[in-house]
Rosetta silent file (secondary structure, phi, psi, omega in degrees, C-alpha in Angstrom):
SEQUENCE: XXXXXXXXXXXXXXXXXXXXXXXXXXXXXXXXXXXXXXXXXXXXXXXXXXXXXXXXXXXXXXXXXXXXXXXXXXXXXXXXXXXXXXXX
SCORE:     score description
SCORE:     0.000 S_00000001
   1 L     0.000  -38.526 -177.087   -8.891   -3.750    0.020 S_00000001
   2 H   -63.377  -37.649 -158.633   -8.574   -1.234   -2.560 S_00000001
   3 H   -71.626  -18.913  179.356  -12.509   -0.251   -2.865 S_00000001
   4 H   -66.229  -54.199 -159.616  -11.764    0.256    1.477 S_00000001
   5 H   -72.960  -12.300  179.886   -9.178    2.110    0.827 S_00000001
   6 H   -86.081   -4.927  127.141  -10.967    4.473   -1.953 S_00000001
   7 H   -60.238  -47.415  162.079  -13.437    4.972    0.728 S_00000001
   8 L   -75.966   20.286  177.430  -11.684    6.120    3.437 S_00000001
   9 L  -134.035   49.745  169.784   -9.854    8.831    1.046 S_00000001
  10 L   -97.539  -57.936  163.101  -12.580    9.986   -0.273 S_00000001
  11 L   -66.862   26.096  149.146  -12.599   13.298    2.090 S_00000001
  12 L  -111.084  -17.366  160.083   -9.126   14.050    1.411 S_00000001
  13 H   -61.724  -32.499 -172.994  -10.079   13.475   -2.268 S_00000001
  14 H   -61.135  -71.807 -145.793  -13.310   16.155   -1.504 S_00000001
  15 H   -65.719  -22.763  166.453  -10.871   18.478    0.215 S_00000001
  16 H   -58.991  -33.825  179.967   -8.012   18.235   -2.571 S_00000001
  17 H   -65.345  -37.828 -175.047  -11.017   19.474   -4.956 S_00000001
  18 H   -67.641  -43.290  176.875  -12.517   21.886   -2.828 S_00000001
  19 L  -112.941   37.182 -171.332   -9.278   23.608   -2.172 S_00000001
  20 L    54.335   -7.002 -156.950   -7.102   23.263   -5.521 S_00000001
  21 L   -81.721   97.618 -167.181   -4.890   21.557   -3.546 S_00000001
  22 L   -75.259  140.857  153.875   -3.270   17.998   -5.796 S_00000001
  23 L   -35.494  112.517  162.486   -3.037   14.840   -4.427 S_00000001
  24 L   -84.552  106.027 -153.481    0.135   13.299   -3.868 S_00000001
  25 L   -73.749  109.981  151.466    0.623    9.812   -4.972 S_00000001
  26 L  -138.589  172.176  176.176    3.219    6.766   -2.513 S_00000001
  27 L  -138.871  151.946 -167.713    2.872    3.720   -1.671 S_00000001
  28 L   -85.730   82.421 -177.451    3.959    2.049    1.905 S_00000001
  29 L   -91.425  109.496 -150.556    7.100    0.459    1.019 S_00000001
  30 L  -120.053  -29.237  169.013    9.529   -1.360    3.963 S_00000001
  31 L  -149.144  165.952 -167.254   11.965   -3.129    0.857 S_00000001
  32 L   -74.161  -89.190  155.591   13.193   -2.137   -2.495 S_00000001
  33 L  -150.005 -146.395 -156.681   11.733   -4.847   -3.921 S_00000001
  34 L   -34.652  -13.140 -161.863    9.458   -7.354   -4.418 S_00000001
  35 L   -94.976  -17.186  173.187   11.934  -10.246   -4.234 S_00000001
  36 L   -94.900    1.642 -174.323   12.876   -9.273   -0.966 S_00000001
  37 L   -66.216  -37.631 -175.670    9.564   -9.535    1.149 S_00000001
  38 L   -70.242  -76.349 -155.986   10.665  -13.413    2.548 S_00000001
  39 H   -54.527  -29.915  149.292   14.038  -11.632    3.845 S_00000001
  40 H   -86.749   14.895  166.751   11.976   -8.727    5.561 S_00000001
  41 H   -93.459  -52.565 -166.158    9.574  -11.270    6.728 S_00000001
  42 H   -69.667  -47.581 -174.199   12.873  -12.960    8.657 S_00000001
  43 H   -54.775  -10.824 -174.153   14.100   -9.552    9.746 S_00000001
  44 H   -78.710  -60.921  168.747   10.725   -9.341   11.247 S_00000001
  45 H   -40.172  -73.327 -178.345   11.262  -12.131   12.937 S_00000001
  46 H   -42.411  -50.575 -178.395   14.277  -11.550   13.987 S_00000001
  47 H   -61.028  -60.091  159.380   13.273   -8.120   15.474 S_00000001
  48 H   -96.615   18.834 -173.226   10.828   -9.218   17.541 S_00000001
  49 L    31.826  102.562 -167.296   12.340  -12.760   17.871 S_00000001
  50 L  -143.450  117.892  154.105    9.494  -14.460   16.625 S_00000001
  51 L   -54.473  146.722  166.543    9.559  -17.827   14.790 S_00000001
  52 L   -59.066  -48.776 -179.311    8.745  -18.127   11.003 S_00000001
  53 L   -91.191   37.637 -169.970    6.207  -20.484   11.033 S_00000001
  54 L   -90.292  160.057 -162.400    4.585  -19.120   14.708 S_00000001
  55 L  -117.415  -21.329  151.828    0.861  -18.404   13.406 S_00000001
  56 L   -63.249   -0.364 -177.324    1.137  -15.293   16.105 S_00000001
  57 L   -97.520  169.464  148.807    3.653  -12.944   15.178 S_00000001
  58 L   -21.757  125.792  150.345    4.246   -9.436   13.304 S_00000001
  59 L   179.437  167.390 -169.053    3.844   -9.983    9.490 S_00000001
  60 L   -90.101  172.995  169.428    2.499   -8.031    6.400 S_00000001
  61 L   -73.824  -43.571  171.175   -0.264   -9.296    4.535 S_00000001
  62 L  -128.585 -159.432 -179.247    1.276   -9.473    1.383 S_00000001
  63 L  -112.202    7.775  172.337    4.328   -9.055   -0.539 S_00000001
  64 L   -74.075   27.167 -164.185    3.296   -5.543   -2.217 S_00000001
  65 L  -115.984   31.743 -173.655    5.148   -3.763    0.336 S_00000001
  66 L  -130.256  172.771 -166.887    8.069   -2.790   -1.953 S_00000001
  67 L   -57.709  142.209  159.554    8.941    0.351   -4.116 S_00000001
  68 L   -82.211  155.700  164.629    6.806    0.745   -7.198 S_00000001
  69 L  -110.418 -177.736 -177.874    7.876    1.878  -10.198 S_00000001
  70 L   -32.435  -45.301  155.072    6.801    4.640  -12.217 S_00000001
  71 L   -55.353  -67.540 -166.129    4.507    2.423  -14.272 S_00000001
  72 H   -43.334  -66.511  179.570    3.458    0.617  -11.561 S_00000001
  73 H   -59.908  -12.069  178.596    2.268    3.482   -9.652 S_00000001
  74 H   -92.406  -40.843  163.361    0.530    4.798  -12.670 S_00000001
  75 H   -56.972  -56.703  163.432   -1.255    1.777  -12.977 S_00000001
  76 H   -84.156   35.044  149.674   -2.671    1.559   -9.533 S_00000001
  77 H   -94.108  -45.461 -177.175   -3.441    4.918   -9.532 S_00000001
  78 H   -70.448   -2.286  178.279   -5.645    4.532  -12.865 S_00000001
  79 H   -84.003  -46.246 -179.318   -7.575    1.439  -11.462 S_00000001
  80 H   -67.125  -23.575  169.683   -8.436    3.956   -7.973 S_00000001
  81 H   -72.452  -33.423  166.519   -9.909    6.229  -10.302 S_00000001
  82 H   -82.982   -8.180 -168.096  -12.082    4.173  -12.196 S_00000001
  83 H   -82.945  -24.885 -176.396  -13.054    2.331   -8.831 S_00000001
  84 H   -84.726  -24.228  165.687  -13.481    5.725   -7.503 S_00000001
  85 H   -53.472  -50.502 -166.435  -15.435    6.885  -10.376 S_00000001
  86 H   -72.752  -23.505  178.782  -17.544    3.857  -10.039 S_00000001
  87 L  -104.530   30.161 -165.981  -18.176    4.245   -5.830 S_00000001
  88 L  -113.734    0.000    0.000  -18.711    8.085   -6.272 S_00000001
């Protein structure tokens, strides 16, 4: 997933170079964290009133869907750079 997504940013990586402009770093976060993804998975549920085990409903892929921290985010940023280094 990552090498997808450091393809399909690649032209907003061109155009941050091309126009001095830096790159702002988030990540797509729905709870604070990680320990909480089964309790937004039920709120999920809940929302669109959907069973837990239904094999058809709303649900994230993973459980990486919660705030990073400073480290964290520093971390996956330096792995998309060498991956981007490496698919450039």
């Amino acid at each position: 997933m990552l090498i997808i997504w450091i393809l399909g940013n690649q032209n907003i990586i061109k155009l941050s170079n091309e126009t001095n402009i830096p790159l702002v770093a988030t990540n797509d976060s729905h709870y604070t964290e990680q320990i909480d993804a089964n309790a937004h998975d039920v709120c999920l549920c809940i929302q669109t009133n959907s069973q837990i085990d239904s094999t058809n409903r709303m649900k994230f892929d993973d459980q990486s869907y919660f705030l990073k921290s400073p480290q964290e985010m520093s971390d996956f940023l330096q792995i998309c750079q060498n991956q981007f280094q490496t698919h450039s």
